[in-house]
N, C-alpha and C positions, 0 to 999 in steps of 0.2 A: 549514574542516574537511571530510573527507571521510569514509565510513567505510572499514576497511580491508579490502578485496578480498583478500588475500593467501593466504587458505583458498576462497574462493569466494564460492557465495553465502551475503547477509546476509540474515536476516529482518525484515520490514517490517513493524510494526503499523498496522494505517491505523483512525484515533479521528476520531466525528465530533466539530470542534471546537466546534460547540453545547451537545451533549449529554456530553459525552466518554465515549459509550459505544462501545464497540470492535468496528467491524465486522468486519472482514477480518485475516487474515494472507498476506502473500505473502510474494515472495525478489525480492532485487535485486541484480543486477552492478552493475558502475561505467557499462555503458551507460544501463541502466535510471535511476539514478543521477541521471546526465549529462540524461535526457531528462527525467526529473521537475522536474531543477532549471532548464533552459532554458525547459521549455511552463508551469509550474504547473499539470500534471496529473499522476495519479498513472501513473506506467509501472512495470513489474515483468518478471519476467525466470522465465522456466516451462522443464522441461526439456524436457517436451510441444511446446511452443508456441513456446519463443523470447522472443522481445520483443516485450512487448505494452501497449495501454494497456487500463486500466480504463474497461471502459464504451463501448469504441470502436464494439461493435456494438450494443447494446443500447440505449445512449443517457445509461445511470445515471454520468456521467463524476464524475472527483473532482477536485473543485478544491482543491491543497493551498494551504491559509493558514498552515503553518507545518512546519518539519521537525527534527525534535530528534536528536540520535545518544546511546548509551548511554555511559556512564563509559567505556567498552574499545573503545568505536567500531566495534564488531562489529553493532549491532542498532541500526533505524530506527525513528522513531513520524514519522510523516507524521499532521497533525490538517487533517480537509478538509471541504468543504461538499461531500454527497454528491447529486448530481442526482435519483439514484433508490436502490431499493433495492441493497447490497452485495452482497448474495449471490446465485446462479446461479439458487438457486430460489426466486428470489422475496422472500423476507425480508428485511427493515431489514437485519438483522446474520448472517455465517454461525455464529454463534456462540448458536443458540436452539437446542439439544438440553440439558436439565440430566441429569444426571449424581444416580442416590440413591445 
């Protein structure tokens, strides 16, 4: 199974598979795709940026243990052992701002 590229990019959930709390969201091509499922690291696909891995500079790399696709095969959940923290600034998860 792959998912289907046919609109562009798909959105990637990345869960740590410990905890399964949800670090990150990215986008993925079929390259990014392609490179996740050869290395078992997490690769993702930026307009900014291109092709890139997670963690490549910083060192917080993800190591996926499992990858699921949604019912429509439009939307990824990658579950990973995270080296270090997910987010840019610092944090477990980029996903610590709550919302009243």
């Amino acid at each position: 199974m792959n998912p289907d590229f046919s609109k562009g990019l798909v959105p990637a959930v990345v869960q740590d598979a410990d905890t399964s709390r949800v670090l990150m969201l990215a986008y993925m091509d079929d390259e990014a795709w392609r490179k996740t499922r050869e290395t078992g690291r997490a690769w993702f696909h930026s307009r900014e940026r291109g092709l890139w891995e997670k963690g490549a500079t910083s060192g917080n790399t993800m190591e996926v243990v499992e990858v699921r696709l949604d019912c429509d095969g439009d939307s990824v959940l990658l579950r990973v052992h995270p080296a270090g923290p997910a987010c840019h600034t610092g944090a477990e998860s980029c996903f610590f701002n709550v919302v009243d």
